[in-house]
Every structure is written in C-alpha cells, then in structure tokens.
C-alpha positions in Angstrom: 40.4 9.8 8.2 40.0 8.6 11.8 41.6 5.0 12.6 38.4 4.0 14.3 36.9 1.8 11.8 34.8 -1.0 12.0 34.2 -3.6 9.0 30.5 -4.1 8.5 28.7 -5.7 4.9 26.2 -2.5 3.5 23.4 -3.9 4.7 23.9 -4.8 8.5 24.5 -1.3 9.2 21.9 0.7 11.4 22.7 3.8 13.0 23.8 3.6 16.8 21.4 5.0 19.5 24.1 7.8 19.8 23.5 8.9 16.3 20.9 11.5 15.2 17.9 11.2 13.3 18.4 10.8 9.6 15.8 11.2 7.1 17.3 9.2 4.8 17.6 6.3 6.8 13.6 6.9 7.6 13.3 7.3 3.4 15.2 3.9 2.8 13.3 1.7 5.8 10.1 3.0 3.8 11.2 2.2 0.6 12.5 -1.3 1.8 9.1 -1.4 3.0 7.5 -1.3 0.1 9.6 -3.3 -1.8 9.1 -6.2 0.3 5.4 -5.5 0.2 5.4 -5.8 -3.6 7.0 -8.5 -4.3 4.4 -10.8 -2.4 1.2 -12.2 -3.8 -1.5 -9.6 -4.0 -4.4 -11.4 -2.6 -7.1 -10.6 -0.3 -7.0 -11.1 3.5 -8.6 -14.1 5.2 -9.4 -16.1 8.1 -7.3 -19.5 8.7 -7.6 -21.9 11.6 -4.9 -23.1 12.9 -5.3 -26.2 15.5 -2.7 -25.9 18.7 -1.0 -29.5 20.3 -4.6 -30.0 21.8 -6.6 -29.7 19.0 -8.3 -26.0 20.1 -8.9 -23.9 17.2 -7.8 -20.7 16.8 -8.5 -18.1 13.8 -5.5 -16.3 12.5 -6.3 -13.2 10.4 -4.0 -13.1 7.0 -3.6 -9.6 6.1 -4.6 -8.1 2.6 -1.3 -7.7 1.0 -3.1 -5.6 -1.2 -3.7 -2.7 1.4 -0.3 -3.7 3.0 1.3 -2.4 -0.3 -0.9 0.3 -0.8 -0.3 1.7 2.8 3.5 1.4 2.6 3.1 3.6 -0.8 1.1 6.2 1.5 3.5 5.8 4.3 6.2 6.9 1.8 4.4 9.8 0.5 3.7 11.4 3.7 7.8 10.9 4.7 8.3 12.6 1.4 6.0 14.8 1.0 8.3 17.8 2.0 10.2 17.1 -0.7 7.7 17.3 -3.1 8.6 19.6 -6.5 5.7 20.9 -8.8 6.7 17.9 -11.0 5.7 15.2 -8.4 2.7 16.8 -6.7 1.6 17.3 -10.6 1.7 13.3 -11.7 0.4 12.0 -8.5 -2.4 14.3 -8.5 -2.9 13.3 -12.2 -3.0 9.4 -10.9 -5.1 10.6 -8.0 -7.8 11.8 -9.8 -7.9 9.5 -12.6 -8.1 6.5 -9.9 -11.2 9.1 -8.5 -13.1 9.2 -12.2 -12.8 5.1 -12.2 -14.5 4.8 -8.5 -16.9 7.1 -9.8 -17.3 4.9 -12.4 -17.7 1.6 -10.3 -19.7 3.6 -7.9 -22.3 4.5 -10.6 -22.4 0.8 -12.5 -22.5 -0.6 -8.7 -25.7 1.6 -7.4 -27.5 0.2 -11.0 -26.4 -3.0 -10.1 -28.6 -2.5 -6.6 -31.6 -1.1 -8.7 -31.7 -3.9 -11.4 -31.4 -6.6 -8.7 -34.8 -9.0 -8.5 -36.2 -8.3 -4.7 -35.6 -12.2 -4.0 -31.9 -11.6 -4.6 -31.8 -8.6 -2.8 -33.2 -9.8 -0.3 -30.8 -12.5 0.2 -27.5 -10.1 -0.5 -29.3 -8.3 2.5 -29.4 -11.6 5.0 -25.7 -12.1 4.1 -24.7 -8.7 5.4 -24.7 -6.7 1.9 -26.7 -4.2 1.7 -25.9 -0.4 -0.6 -24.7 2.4 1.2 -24.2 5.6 -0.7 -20.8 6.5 -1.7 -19.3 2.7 -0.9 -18.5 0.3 -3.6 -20.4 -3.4 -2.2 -18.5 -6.3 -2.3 -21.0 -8.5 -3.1 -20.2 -7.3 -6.8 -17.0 -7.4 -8.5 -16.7 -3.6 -9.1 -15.2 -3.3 -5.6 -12.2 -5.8 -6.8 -12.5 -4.1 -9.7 -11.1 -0.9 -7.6 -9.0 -2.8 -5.4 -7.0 -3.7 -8.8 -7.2 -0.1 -10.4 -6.1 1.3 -6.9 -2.7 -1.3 -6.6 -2.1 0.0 -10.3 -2.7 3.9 -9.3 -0.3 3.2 -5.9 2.5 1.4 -7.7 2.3 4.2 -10.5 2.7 6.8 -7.4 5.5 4.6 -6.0 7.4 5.2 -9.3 6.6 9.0 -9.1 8.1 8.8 -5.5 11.9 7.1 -6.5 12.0 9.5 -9.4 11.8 12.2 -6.9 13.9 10.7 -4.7 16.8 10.4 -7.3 15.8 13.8 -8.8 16.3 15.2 -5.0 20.2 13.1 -4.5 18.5 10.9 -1.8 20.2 7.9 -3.4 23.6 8.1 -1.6 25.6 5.9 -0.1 27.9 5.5 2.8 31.5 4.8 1.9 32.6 2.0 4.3 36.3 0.5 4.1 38.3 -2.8 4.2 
C-alpha cells in the first residue's frame, strides 16, 4: 500500500489529467446523466422572455426535457453498446420495435385525421404552419404527444435494460479510498 494518500468524500473524485482513459468513469458520467435528466419535469420546450436592467427583451429557449432524457438514454447506449450480450440487444430491440408498431399506429390515425379534416380547417392548420408530410406525426394533433409519451416510456424501459447490463457486466465497482 503506498503512503501517498489523499482523503477525498466518493464523490469529489475525478481522475487527474495524468490518468488514462476509463470507460467506466465515461459509463458513470452518462448514467449520472441520465439520472439527473429523469428526475426533472418532463415537459415540452419553450420560448421565455426575459427583460435585461433596460427593459430589452430577449427570448431564452427552455429545452424539452423530454428529448434531454431521451438523448442521454441514446448517449448511454452507444457508450455501451460494446458491451452488449444477446440478452440486452434482444429486449431493447423488443422495446424498439414495439415503440415502431405504436408510431405506425399514430402515423395511420394522424394521416385519417388529415383526410377527415373540413377544408376550412385545413386550411387554417395550413396558415399556422401545419401542414401533413408523409411519414411525420403533425403536431397540430395530439398523436405526436401521444408518441412523445410512448417514446419517454420505451427510453426509460431501455435505460433499465442498460443498468441490468451494466451490473450483469461488474461495471458497478467502486474505488476503495481510506481515512
């Protein structure tokens, strides 16, 4: 045991630039990631003004914290996708294509929505910027929050399938520090 020792609490300790890569420290910040992501309120991005000391507004862009958490989910799948056993790559593909059959789903109820619409209304969706586009869900109708929802459910259900595997692989370790 060396005599060079240094008392630090667990979670002020980051590697030095002297150390060497570790992909477990890359495998922790992205789960911390995510668990900071989904613990806030999942609600959609917006615009807020903001007035500065001379009463100038500015628009400030509140990010989706719904795609925040999702992305951190994807972020963590591509850091552990080489450690991927048939198990995982079996369950998330399961969650992927059952979150594929429900967009399918809201894809086909949102094109009839299009085609039952009165021209008048239509019309007015189309003014406001709405308009269909094949293969996109509009978000003038609720089936696009619809997938939004299904999607965060799908994404935390991969998140799960992700610390299973990191247990399964040892990944949760930790560093032994002394008093």
């Amino acid at each position: 045991m060396s005599e060079d020792f240094e008392i630090k609490e667990p979670e002020e300790y980051y590697g030095t630039k002297g150390e060497a890569f570790s992909y477990s420290q890359l495998v922790m910040a992205a789960a911390r990631k995510y668990i900071e992501n989904s613990s806030k309120e999942m609600r959609e991005g917006y615009w807020n003004t903001k007035f500065d000391k001379f009463g100038n507004a500015h628009s400030v862009y509140v990010p989706d914290a719904r795609n925040e958490l999702i992305e951190s989910v994807v972020t963590l799948c591509s850091i552990l996708e080489r450690d991927f056993d048939e198990e995982a790559k079996e369950k998330i593909n399961e969650i992927k294509k059952e979150l594929k059959k429900k967009y399918e789903e809201l894809l086909r109820k949102d094109v009839q929505e299009w085609e039952n619409l009165h021209f008048s209304r239509r019309d007015i969706l189309i003014k406001k910027g709405y308009y269909p586009r094949k293969g996109y869900l509009s978000k003038c109708f609720p089936y696009f929050s619809e997938y939004i929802e299904e999607k965060l459910v799908a994404y935390r259900k991969i998140a799960t399938e992700l610390f299973k595997l990191i247990k399964r692989n040892g990944d949760f370790t930790e560093e032994i520090f002394e008093a």
